[in-house]
C-alpha positions as CSV (number, residue, x, y, z in Angstrom):
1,X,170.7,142.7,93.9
2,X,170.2,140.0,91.2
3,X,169.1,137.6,93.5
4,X,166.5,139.6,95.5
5,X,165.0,140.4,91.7
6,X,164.5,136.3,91.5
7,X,162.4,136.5,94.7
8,X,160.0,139.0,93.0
9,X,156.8,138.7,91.3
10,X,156.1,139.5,88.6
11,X,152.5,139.9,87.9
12,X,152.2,141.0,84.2
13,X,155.1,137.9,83.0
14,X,152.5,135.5,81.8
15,X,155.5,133.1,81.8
16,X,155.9,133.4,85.7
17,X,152.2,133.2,86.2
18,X,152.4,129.8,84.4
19,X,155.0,129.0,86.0
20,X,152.7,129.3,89.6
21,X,149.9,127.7,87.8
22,X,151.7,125.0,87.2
23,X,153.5,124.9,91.0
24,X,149.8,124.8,92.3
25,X,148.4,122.0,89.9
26,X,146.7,124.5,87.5
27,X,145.9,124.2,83.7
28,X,147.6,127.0,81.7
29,X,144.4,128.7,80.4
30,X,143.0,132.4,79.5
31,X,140.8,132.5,82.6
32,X,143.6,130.8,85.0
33,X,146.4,133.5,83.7
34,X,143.4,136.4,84.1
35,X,142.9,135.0,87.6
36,X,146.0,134.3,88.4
37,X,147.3,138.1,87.3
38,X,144.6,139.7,89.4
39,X,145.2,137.8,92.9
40,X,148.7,139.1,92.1
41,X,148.0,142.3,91.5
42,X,145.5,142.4,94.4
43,X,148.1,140.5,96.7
44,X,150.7,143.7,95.9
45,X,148.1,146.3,96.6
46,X,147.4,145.1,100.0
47,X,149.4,145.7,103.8
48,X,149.2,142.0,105.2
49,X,151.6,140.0,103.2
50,X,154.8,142.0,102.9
51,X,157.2,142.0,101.9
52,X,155.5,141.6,98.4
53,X,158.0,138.7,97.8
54,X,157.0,134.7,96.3
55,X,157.4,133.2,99.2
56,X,154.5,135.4,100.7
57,X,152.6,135.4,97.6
58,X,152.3,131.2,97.5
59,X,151.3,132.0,101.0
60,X,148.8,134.9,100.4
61,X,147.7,132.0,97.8
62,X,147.3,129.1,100.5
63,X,145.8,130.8,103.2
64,X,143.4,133.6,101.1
65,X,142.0,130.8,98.4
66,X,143.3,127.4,100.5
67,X,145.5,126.6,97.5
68,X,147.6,123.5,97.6
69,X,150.9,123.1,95.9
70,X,150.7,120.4,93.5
C-alpha cells in the first residue's frame, strides 16, 4: 500500500509541488506553487488522465501546457 501512496499527488504538499517545479525547470515562487496547485487540482477533477497518479499528471503537464522536463 505504501508504495502506491508514493505514486500519488499530492496537490496541497507545497513541498511536492516544488518538488515538480523543480523536475520541469521551474523557479520555486508564490505564483508558480498557485499555478502549479490549481493544474493539479484541475488535473484530479477531470476523466482523461486516470488514474490520477504522477506519472499521468507529468503527462497531463506535457501534453495540456507542452511542458518539458528540465
Amino acid at each position: 500500500m505504501a508504495n502506491q501512496d508514493a505514486n500519488l499527488v499530492a496537490c496541497e504538499q507545497e513541498h511536492e509541488m516544488a518538488h515538480i517545479l523543480k523536475v520541469y525547470g521551474r523557479e520555486k515562487t508564490d505564483a508558480n506553487l498557485a499555478d502549479i496547485k490549481q493544474k493539479c487540482k484541475d488535473y484530479k477533477a477531470g476523466d482523461a488522465y486516470k488514474p490520477h497518479n504522477r506519472d499521468n499528471f507529468y503527462l497531463y503537464l506535457e501534453k495540456e501546457f507542452n511542458w518539458k522536463k528540465a
